[in-house]
C-alpha positions in Angstrom: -32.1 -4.0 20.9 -32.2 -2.5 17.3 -35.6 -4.6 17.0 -36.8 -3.0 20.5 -35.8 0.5 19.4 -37.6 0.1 16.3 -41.1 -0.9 18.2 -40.4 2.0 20.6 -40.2 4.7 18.1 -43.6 3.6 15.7 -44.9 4.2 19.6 -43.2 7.0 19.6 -44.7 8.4 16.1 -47.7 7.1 17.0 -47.8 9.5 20.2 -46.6 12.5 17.8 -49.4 11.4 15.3 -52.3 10.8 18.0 -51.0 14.5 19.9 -51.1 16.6 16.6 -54.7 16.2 16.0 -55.8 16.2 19.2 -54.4 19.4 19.4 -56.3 20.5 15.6 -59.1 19.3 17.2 -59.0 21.2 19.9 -58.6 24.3 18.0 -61.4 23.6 15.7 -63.9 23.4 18.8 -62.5 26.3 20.1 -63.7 28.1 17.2 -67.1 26.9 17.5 -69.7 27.6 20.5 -68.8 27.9 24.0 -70.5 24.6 25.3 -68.0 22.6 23.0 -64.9 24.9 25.0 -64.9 21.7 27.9 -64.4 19.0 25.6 -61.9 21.0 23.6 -60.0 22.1 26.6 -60.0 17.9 27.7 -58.6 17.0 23.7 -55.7 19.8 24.4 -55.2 17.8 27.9 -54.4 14.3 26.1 -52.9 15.8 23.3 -50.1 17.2 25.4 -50.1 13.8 27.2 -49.7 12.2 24.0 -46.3 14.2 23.0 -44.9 13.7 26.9 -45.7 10.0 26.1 -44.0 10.4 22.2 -40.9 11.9 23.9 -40.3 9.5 26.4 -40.7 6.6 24.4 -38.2 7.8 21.4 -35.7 8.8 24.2 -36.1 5.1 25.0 -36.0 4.2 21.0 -32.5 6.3 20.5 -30.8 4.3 24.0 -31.9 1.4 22.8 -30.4 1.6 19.0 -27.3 3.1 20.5 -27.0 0.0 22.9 -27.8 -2.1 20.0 -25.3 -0.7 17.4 -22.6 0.1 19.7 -22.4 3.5 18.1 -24.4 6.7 18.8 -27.0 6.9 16.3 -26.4 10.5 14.5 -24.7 9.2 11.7 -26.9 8.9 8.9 -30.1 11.0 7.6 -32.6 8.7 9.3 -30.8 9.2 12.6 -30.1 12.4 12.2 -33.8 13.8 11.1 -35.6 11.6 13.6 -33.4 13.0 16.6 -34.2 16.3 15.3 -38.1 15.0 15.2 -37.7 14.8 18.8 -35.6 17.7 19.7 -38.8 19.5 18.1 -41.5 17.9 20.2 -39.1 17.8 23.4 -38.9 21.9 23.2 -42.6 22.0 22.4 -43.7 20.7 25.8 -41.2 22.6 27.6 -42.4 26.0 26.2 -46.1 24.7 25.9 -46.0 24.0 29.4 -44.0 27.2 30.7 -46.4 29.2 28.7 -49.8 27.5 29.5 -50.0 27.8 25.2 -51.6 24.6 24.2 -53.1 26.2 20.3 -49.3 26.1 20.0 -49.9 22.2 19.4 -51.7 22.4 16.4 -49.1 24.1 14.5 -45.7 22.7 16.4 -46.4 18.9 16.7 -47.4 18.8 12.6 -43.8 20.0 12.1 -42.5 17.3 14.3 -44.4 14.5 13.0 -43.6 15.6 9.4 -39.7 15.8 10.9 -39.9 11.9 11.9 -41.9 10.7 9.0 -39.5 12.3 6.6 -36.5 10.4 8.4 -38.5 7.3 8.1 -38.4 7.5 4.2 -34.4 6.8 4.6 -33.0 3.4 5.2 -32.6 2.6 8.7 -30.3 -0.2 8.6 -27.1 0.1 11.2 -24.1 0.5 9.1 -20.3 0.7 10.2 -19.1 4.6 10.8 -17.1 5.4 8.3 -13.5 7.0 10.2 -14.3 10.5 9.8 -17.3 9.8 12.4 -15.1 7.5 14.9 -15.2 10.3 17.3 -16.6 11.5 20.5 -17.3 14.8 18.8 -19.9 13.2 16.7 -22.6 13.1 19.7 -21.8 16.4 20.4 -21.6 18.2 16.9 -25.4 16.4 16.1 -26.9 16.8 19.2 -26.7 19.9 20.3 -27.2 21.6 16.7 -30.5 19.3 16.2 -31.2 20.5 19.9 -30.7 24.1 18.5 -33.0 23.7 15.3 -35.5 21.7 17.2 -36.0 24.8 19.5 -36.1 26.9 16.2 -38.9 25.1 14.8 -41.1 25.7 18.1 -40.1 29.5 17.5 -41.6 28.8 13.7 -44.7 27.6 14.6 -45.4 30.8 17.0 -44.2 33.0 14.2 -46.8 31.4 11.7 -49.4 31.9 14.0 -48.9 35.1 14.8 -47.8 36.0 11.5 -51.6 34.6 10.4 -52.8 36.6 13.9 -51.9 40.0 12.5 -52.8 38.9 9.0 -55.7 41.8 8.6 -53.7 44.5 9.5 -51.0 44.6 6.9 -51.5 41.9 4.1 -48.6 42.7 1.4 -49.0 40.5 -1.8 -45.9 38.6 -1.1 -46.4 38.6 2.8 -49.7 36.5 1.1 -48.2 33.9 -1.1 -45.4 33.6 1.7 -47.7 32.8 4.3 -49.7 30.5 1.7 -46.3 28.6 0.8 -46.0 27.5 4.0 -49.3 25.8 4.2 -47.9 24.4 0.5 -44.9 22.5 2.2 -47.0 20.8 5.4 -48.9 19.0 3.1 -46.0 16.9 2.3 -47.3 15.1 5.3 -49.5 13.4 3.1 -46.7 12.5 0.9 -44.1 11.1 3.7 -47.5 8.7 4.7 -47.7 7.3 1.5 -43.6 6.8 1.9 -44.0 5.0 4.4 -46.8 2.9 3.3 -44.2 1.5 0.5 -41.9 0.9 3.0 -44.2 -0.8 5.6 -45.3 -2.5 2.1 -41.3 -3.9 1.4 -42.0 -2.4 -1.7 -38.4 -2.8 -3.5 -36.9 -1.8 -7.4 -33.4 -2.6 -8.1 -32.0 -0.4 -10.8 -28.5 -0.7 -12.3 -26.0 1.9 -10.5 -22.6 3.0 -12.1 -22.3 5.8 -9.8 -20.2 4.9 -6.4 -19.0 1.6 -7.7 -22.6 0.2 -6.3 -23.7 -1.8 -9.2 -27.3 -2.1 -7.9 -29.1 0.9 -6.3 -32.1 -0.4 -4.4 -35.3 1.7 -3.8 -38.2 1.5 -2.0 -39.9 4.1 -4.0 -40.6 4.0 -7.5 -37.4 4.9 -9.2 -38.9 7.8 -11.6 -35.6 9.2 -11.4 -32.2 6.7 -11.8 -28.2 6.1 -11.3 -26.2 6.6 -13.6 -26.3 3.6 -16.0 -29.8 2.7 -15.5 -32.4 1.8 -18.6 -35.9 2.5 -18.6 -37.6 -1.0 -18.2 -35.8 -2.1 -15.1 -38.5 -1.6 -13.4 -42.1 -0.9 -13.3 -44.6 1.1 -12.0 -48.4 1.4 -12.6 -47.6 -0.3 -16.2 -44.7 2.6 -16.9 -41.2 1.7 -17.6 -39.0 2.7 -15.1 -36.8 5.0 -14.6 -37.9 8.2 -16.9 -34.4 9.7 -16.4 -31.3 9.8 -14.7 -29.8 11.9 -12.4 -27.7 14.8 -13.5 -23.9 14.3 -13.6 -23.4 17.0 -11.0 -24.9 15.4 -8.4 -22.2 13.1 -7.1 -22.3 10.4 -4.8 -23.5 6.6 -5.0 -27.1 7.6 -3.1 -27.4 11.0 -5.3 -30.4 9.2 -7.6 -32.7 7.7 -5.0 -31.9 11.0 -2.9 -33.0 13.2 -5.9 -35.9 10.9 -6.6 -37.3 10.9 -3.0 -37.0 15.1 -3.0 -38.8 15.4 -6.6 -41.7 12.8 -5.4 -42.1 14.8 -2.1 -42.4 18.4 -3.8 -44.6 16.9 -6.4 -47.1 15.1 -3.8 -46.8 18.1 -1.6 -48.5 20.1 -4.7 -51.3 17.6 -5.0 -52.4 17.5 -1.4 -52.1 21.3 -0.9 -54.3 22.0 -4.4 -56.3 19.1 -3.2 -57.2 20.3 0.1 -57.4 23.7 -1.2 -60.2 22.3 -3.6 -62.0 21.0 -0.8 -61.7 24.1 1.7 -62.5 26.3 -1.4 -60.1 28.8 0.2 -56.6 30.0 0.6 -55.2 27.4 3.8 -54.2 31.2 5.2 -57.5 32.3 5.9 -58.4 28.8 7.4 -55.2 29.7 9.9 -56.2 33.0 10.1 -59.9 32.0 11.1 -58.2 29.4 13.8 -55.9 31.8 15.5 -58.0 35.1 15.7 -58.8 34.8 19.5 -55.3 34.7 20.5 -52.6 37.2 22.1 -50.1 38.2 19.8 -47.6 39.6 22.1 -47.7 36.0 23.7 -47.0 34.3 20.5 -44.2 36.7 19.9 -42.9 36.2 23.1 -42.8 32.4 22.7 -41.3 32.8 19.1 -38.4 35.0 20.6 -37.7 32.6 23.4 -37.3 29.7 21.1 -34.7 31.6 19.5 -32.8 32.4 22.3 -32.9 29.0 23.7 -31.9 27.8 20.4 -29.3 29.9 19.1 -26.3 29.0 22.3 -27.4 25.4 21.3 -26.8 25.5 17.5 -23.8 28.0 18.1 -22.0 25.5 19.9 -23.0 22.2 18.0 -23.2 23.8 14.4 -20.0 25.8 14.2 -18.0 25.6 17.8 -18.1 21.8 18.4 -17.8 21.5 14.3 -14.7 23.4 14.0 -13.2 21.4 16.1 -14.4 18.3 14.6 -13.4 19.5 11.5 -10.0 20.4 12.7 -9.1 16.9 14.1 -10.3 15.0 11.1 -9.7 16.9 7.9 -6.7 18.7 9.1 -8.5 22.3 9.1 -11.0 24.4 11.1 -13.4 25.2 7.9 -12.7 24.4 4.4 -16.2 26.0 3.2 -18.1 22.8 2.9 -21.8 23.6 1.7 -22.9 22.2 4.6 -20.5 24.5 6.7 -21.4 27.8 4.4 -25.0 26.8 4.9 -24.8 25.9 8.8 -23.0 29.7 9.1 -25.7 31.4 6.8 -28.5 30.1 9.3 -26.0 31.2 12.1 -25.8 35.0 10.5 -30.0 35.0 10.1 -30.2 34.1 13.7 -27.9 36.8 15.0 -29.4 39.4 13.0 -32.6 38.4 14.4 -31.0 38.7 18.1 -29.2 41.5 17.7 -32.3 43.4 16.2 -34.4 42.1 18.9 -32.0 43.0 21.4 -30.3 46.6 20.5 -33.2 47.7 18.3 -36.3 46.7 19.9 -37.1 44.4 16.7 -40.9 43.2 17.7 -44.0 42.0 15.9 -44.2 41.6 12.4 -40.9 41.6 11.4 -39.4 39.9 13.8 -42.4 37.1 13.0 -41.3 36.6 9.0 -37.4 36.6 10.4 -38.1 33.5 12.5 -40.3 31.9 10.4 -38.2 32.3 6.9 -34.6 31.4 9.7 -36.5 28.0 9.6 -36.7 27.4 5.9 -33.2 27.9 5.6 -32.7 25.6 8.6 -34.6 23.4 6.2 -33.2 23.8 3.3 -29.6 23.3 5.5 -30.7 20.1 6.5 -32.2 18.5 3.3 -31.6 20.3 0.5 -27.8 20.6 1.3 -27.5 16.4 2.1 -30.0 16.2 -1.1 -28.5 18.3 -3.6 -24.7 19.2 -2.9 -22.3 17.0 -2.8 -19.6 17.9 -0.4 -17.2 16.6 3.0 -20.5 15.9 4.6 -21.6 13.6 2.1 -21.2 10.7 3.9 -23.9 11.3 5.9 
């Protein structure tokens, strides 16, 4: 069954992969002239076919490896991000199809497809849960604050877009470069298919690991950056002796290294696509957005940015904090114990209650509203990977 689930979600990817630019596509013809609106209009059709078919199929993949395992899959970063993958695309058809929005495609089903292939860099080998996650909390903590974040990355890609709607009627210099960062950071698509390449590859470099008690750290991209204890010259890429440099002593854990290492190569890929494609366009990526979304209502795309907040924040309350608590209570003895990933999972909760309650009490619209959903989902972001990346903590398991 672990072989089955594995074949069901590359289906699955491949869905996510094939509905993403059917849905660009479609939004580049509907840019152009009005005898082209037909075919663009029939590309938008199989597009959100395609992401129906991606969901169903890695709901199918996640049964299946829990069948196979005998354990819920949630306990590890490939699990983890790939549900969350899916929890992105699952919230996208729902609202796509409640608010007849398909343009939302082209700037929703990137992030899920970016969400996956990110979880696919991690090894996806079943291992034994470690006692802290023998629980039926487990299904419940993950799930339902992946569901949560999954229905706050819908609400991000409405923000962008109507945050790149509106862009000629206010245009601040940082409102500029913010906009343009976030163009920066999907370009790690590029990046996560080159990832995945090695892997597909069985590209493998075994580098000495004192860190953990390991003894060998195994990579399947090239170790630029090593364990503790590693030389230069145990390995090799492109005629250079790897690794450059080891990890710093503050990162802790026996996976810190090759975690550290697959974050550096990411942002520094990232960079060369986006100046790369930037090169090529011979434009700031914002006015190409801009340019793509002009036709649209922005009171729509506000209203479908708010709505995936408030579907999203009862879901991430209750898995993220509620459901952890008392997790956290029954294993470690305590309800919090300000664990990074705790503080971090309460700063996102904070953002997303000031956004509500300004929404709600104030009348919070538009603009600001826009930059508070889309900047909630960096932190989400950051909460996710930079947290299991960078700080060691309870969670580090994970």
């Amino acid at each position: 069954m672990i072989q089955v689930s594995s074949y069901l979600f590359f289906g699955a990817f491949a869905a996510y992969v094939a509905s993403a630019l059917l849905y660009v596509m479609r939004l580049t013809l509907r840019r152009r002239d009005p005898k082209y609106f037909g075919l663009a209009d029939r590309l938008g059709n199989n597009g959100f076919i395609a992401a129906i078919l991606g969901v169903v199929l890695q709901g199918m993949a996640i049964i299946a490896r829990w069948i196979g395992s005998g354990q819920v899959p949630m306990s590890n970063m490939f699990e983890y991000m790939s549900f969350l993958g899916w929890s992105v695309m699952l919230f996208f058809v729902i609202l796509s199809a409640w608010y007849k929005l398909p343009s939302l495609g082209a700037f929703v089903a990137p992030v899920g497809v970016v969400v996956i292939a990110y979880a696919s860099v991690f090894p996806t080998e079943v291992k034994p849960l470690v006692p802290a996650l023998q629980s039926y909390w487990l299904p419940l903590h993950v799930s339902f604050a992946a569901l949560g974040e999954g229905a706050f990355a819908v609400s991000f890609g409405a923000a962008l877009m109507y945050l790149l709607r509106v862009r000629k009627e206010q245009s601040s210099p940082w409102e500029e470069t913010l906009l343009e960062f976030f163009f920066c950071g999907a370009m790690l698509t590029g990046f996560l298919v080159l990832a995945l390449g090695f892997k597909v590859a069985g590209a493998s470099y075994e580098v000495t690991n004192m860190a953990g008690g390991l003894g060998i750290l195994e990579y399947t991209l090239p170790p630029f950056i090593g364990p503790i204890g590693s030389r230069p010259g145990e390995a090799s890429f492109l005629g250079m002796d790897l690794p450059l440099m080891t990890a710093p002593v503050w990162m802790k854990g026996a996976y810190a290294a090759r975690k550290l290492n697959t974050l550096v190569l990411s942002a520094l890929m990232g960079l060369i696509l986006y100046f790369g494609v930037r090169l090529i366009a011979r434009m700031p990526l914002r006015d190409l957005g801009s340019k793509a979304v002009g036709s649209m209502n922005p009171k729509l795309l506000d209203e479908v940015s708010y709505r995936g907040i408030a579907v999203g924040f009862p879901l991430f309350t209750l898995g993220g904090l509620v459901f952890a608590m008392i997790w956290a209570q029954k294993a470690w003895g305590a309800y919090w114990q300000w664990d990074p990933k705790e503080t971090w999972a309460l700063i996102t909760w904070l953002f997303y209650s000031g956004y509500l309650h300004m929404r709600i009490v104030r009348g919070w619209e538009g603009r600001p509203a826009a930059w508070v959903s889309a900047l909630g989902f960096v932190i989400v972001l950051f909460t996710l990977v930079g947290v299991n990346l960078l700080i060691s903590g309870l969670h580090s398991y994970a």
